[in-house]
Backbone bond lengths (Angstrom), bond angles and torsions (degrees), N, CA, C in turn:
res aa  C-N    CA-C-N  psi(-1)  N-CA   C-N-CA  omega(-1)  CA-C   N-CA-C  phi
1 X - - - 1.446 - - 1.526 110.25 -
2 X 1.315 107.07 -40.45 1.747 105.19 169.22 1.350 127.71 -52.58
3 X 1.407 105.33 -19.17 1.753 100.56 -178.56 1.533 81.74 -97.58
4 X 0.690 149.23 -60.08 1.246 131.08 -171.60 1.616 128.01 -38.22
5 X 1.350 101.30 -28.17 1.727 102.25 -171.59 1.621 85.10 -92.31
6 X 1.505 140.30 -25.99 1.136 133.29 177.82 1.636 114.00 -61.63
7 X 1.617 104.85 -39.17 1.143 98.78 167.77 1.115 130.86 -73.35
8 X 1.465 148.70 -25.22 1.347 156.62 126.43 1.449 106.72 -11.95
9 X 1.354 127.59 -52.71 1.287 111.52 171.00 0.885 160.21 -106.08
10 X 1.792 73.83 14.82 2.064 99.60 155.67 1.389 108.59 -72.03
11 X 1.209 114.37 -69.32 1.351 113.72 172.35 1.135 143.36 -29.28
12 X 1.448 103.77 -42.32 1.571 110.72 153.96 1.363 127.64 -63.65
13 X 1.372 105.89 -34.86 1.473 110.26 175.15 1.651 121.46 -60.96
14 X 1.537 105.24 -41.32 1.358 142.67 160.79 2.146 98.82 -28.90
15 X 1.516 83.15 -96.83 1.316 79.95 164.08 1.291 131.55 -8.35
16 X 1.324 109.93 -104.74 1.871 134.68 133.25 2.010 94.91 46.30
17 X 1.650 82.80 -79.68 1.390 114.96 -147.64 2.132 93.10 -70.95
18 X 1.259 111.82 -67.27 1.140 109.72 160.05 0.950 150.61 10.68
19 X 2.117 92.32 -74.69 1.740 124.09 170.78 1.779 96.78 -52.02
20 X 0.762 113.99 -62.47 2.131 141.82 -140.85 2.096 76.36 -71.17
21 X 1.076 126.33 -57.22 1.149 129.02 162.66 1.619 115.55 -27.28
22 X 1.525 95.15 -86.99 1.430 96.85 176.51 1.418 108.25 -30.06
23 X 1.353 126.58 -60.98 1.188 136.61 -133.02 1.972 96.33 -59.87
24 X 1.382 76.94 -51.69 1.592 91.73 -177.02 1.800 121.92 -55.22
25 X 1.323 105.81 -51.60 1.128 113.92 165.61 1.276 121.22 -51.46
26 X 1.938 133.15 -18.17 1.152 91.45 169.02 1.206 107.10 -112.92
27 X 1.537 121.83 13.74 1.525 115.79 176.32 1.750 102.04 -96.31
28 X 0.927 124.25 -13.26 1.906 117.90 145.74 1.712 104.40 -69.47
29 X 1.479 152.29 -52.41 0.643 162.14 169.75 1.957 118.15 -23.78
30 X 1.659 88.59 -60.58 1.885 98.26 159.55 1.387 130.27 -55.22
31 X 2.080 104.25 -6.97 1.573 91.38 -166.98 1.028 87.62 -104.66
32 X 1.252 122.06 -159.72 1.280 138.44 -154.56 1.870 99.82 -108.49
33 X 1.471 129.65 -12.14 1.634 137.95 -147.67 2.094 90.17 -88.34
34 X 0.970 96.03 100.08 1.605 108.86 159.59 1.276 110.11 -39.59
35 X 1.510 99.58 -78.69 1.639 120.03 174.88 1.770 118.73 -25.45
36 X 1.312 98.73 -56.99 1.777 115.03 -165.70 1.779 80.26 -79.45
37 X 1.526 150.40 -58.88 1.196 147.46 -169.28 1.730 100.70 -44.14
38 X 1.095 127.10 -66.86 1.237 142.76 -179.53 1.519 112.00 -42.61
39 X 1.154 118.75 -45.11 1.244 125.50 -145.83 1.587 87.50 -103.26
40 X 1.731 139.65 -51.89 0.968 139.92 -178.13 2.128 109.04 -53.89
41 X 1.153 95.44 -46.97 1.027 109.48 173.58 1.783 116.95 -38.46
42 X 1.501 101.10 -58.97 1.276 88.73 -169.80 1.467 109.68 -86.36
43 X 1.116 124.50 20.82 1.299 141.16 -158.14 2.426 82.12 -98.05
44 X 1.365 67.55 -60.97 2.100 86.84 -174.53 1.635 102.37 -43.07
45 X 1.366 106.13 -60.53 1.697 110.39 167.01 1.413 122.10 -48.07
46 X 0.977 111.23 -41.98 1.469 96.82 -169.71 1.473 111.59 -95.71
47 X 1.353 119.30 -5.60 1.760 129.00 152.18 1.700 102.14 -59.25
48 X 1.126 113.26 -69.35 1.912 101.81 179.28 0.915 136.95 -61.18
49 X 1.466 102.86 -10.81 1.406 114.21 174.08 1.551 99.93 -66.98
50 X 1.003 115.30 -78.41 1.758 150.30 158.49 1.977 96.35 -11.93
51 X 1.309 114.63 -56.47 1.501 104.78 165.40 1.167 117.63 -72.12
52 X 1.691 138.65 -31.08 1.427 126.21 -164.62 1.872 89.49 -73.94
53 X 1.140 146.93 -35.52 1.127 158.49 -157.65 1.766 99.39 -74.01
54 X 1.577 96.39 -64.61 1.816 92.43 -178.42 1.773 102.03 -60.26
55 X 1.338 136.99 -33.99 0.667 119.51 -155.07 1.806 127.54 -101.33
56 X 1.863 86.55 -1.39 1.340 109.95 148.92 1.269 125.92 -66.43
57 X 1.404 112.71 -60.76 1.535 124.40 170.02 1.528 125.40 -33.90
58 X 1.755 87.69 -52.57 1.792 101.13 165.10 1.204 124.28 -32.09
59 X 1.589 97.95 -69.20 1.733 113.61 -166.12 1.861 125.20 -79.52
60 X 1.908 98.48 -11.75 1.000 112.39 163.94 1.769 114.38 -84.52
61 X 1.693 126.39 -7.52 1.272 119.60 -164.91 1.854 96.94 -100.31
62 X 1.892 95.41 -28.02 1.443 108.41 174.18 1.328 99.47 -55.48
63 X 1.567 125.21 -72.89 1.616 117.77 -149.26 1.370 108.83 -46.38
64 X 1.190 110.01 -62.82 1.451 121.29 166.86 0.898 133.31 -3.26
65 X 1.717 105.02 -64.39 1.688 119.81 179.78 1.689 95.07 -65.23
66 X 1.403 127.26 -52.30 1.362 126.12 -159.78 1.812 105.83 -67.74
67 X 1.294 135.15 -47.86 1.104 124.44 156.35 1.640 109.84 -47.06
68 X 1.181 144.30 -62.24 0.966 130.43 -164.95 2.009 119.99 -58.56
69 X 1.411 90.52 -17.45 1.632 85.30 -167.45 1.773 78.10 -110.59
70 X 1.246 150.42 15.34 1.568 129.90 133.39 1.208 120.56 -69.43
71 X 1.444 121.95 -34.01 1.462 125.63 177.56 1.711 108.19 -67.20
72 X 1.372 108.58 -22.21 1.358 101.72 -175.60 1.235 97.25 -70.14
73 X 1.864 115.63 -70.60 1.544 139.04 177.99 1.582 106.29 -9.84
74 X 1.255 113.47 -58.09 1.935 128.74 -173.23 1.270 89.79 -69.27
75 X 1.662 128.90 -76.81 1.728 102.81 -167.88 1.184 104.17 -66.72
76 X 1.098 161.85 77.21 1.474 167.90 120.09 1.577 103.13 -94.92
77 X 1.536 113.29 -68.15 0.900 127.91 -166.75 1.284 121.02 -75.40
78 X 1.400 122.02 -8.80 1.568 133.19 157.00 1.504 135.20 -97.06
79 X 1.923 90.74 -16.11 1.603 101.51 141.60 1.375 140.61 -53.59
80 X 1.593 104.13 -58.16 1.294 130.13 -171.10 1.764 110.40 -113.30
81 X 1.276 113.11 64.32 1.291 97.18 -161.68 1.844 105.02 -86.00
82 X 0.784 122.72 -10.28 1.864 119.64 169.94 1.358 111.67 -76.82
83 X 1.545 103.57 -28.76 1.750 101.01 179.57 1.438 110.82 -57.67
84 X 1.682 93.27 -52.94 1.460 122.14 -165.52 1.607 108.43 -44.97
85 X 1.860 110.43 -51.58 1.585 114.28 164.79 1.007 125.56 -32.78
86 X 1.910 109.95 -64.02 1.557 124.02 -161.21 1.761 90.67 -74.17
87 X 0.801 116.94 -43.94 1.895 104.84 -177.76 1.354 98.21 -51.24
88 X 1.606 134.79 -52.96 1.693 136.83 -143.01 2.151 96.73 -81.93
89 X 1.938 97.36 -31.13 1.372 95.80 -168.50 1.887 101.73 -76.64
90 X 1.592 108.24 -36.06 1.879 117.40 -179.35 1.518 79.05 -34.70
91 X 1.731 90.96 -86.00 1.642 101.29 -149.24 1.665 129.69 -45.00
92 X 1.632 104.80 -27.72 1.479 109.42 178.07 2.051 102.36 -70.77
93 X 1.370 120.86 -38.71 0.986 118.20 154.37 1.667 129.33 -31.48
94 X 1.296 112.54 -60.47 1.326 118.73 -159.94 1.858 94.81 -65.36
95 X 1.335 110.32 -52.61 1.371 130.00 -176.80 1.203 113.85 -38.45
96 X 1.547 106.34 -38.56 1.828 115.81 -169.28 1.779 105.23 -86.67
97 X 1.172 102.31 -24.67 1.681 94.72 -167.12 1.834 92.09 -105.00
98 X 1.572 143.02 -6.12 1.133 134.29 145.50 1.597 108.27 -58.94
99 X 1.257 108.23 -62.60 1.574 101.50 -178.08 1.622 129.65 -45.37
100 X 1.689 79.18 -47.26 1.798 85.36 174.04 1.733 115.99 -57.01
101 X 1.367 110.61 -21.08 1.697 102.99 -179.66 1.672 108.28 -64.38
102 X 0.891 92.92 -47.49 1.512 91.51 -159.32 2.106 117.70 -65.88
């Protein structure tokens, strides 16, 4: 879970960094400097590039975790399969008589 919250704040940082990018790019953008346009620019590219990547990594470190904690869920639940009921019947219980309040 720790690399995970590390990764969250790359990404955010990512982000972060991006915005401050943009920002720049379009107030070089208002002047008249080719040079500084060009150059900010690829500066902008190679930040999204740099996010489509974290944010691959992300969603590939997510799936992962989520297959991995169903495979747990099933051997749990093929261990203990009466527990597994009386937990699914509590909770479908609790669910029905919250819902019913409202």
């Amino acid at each position: 879970m720790n690399t995970f919250t590390n990764s969250t704040k790359d990404v955010a940082d990512s982000v972060r960094h991006m915005v401050d990018e943009a920002d720049q790019f379009l107030k070089v953008a208002a002047e008249d400097g080719n040079a500084k346009f060009d150059d900010v620019r690829g500066k902008l590219v190679e930040q999204v590039r740099r996010m489509r990547t974290c944010l691959d990594d992300l969603e590939s470190q997510t799936a992962h975790q989520a297959r991995r904690a169903v495979r747990e869920a099933d051997h749990v639940v093929h261990a203990h399969p009466y527990q597994a009921i009386g937990i699914a019947a509590a909770l479908g219980l609790l669910v029905g008589l919250l819902g019913s309040r409202r």
